[in-house]
N, C-alpha and C positions, 0 to 999 in steps of 0.2 A: 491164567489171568481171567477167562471167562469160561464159566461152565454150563451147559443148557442144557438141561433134565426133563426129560418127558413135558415137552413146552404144547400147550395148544392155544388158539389165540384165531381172532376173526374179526366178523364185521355184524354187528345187530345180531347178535348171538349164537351167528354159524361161523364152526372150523372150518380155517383156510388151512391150517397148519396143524396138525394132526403127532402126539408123541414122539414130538423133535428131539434127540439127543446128541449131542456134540462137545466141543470145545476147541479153544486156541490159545495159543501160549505166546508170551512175550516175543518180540520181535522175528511174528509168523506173519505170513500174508495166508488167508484162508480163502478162496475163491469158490462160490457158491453157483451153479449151473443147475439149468433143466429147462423144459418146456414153457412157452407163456402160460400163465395162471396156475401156475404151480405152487406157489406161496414164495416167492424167493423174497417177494418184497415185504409181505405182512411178517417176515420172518425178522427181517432188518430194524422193519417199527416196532415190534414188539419187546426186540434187546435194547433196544434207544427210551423202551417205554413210551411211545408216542402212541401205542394201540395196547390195552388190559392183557393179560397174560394167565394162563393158568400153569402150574409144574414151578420150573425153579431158572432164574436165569441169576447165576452168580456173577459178581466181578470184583475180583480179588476177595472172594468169598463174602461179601458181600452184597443182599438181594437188590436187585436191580429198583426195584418197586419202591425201595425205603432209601432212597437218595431223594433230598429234594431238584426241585428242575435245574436252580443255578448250581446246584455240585454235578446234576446230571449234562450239563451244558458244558462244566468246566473237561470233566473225564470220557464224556463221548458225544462224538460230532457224526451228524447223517447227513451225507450230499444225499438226492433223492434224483430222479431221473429226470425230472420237472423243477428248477430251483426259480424265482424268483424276487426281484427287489422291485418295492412298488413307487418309485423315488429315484429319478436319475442323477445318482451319485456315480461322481468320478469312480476311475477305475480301483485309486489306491482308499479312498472310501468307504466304499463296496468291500473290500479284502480288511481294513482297518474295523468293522463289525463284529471280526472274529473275536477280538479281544474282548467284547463289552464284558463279557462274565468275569476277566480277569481285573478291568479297571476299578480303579476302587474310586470313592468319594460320591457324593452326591451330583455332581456332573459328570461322571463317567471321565476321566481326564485318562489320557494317556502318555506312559511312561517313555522315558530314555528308549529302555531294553525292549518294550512293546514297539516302538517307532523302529529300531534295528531288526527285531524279527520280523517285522511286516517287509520292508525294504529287501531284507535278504531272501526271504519269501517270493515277490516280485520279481527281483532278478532270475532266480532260480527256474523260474516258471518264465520265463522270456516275454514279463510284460511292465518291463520298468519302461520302454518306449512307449506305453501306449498309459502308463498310470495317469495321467491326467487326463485324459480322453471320460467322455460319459459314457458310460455304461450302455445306455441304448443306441450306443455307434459304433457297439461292435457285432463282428463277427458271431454265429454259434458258438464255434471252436472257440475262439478268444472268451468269448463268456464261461464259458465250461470252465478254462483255467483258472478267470476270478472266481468263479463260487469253489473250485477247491484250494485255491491259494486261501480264499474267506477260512476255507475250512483246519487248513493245516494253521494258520496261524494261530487259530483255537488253541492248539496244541492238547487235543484229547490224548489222554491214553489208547483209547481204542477210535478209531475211524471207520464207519460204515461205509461203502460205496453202492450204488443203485444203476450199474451200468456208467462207467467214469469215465468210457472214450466216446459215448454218445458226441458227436458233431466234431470228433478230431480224428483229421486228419491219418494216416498209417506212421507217419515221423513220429508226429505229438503223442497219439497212442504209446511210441514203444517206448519214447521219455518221459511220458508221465507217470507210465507204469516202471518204469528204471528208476524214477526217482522216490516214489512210494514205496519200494522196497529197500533205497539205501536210507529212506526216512525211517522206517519200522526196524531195520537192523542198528542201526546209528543209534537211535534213542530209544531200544527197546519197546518198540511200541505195540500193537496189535493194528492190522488193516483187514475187514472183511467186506469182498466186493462179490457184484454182483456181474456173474459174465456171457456172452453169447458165443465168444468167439474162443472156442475148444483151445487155440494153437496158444493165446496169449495167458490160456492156463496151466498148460506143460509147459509154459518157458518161462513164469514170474511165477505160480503158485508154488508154496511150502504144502499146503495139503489144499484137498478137493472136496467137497460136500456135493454128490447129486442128490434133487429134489425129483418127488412126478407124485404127481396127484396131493400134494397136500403135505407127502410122506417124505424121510430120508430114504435114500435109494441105496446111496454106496457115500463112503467118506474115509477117506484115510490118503494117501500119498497120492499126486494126479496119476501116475502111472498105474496104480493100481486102481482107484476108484475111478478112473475114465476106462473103463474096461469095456472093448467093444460090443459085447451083449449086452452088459449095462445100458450102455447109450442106446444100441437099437433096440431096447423093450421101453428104456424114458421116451424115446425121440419117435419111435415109429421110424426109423432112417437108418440105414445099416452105416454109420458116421464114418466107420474105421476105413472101410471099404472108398469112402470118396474121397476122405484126406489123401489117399495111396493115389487115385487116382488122378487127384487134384497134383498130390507130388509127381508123380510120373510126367503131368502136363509141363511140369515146371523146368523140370529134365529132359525135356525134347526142347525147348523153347531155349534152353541154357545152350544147347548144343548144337544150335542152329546161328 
């Protein structure tokens, strides 16, 4: 479904991202790790086209580049780590934006079937109690979920993520990542996020991408492309060695 060919891409005409090659296939979760300033994120805007690109970024063989913005709006959505609404709109508001690309007419009007997928959307995400609430009364956490509720009711093909448990909680974390992958298996979709935290990409990822310095490090199954030399030549951190010990902690505290 997406293919990325010796990609490089930056900022005022220096590579952050350096002879990227990859890909992910129809209802994969792809989870992308490494160090800060590694390019995880110029990597994300670059397949969204929000930042120029050199190499090849296919989607359904298709150049990313020669979509205009509303087909590029319709087929893929980027949370980003920072989202913002400059307009205190209600909560089911705020999430009802997702569809602008889809509505049709000169007032943007929205449909039957867009009002039910937004609503079901809402529910799903545990914030039909709080939809009529303004937006700048809520919580972090609760904000995060409307801008990805905004995001799924897009309904892209592919979904970017830029770090998508930033400000949730460990519950919310493990259901919002639970539900993201019964979303991309269910409707064949593509979901590629952005992650820190090693554990929640051996237990949700379909395959693993590490970055370090700019470059692909290792990419194929997490089991294998989280390999602990890998991680302690990206990380500078022998990783494998704390998880163990971090498990160990957890095994005495259980047994106590």
């Amino acid at each position: 479904m997406l293919e990325i060919k010796n990609v490089y891409s930056g900022y005022k005409g220096i590579d952050v991202i350096r002879d990227i090659t990859l890909s992910a296939g129809r209802g994969e979760v792809l989870c992308i790790v490494g160090p800060n300033g590694c390019g995880k994120t110029t990597l994300l805007k670059s397949i969204a086209h929000i930042l120029p690109y050199r190499g090849s970024i296919l989607m359904d063989s298709q150049e990313v580049s020669s979509f205009s913005r509303k087909d590029l709006a319709k087929r893929i959505a980027l949370l980003g780590q920072t989202s913002e609404l400059y307009f205190p709109y209600s909560v089911y508001d705020a999430i009802a934006l997702g569809r602008y690309a889809h509505a049709r007419g000169f007032l943007k009007t929205l449909s039957g079937e867009d009002a039910e997928l937004i609503t079901d959307t809402i529910k799903k995400l545990e914030l039909y109690d709080e939809k009529d609430r303004m937006i700048n009364e809520l919580s972090g956490g609760q904000l995060q979920r409307v801008f990805l509720a905004r995001t799924l009711v897009q309904n892209p093909d592919l979904i970017l993520l830029d770090e998508p448990t930033n400000h949730l909680d460990l519950k919310h974390q493990v259901e919002l990542l639970r539900y993201l992958v019964a979303w991309a298996k269910e409707n064949n979709k593509t979901v590629i996020g952005v992650f820190h935290d090693l554990n929640l990409v051996h237990h949700f990822g379909d395959t693993a991408a590490v970055m370090g310095g700019g470059k692909l490090v290792a990419f194929g199954r997490p089991e294998a492309a989280l390999d602990g030399e890998t991680l302690r030549e990206t990380y500078g951190l022998d990783i494998r060695k704390f998880m163990l010990e971090s498990l160990e902690n957890w095994k005495n505290t259980g047994a106590r």
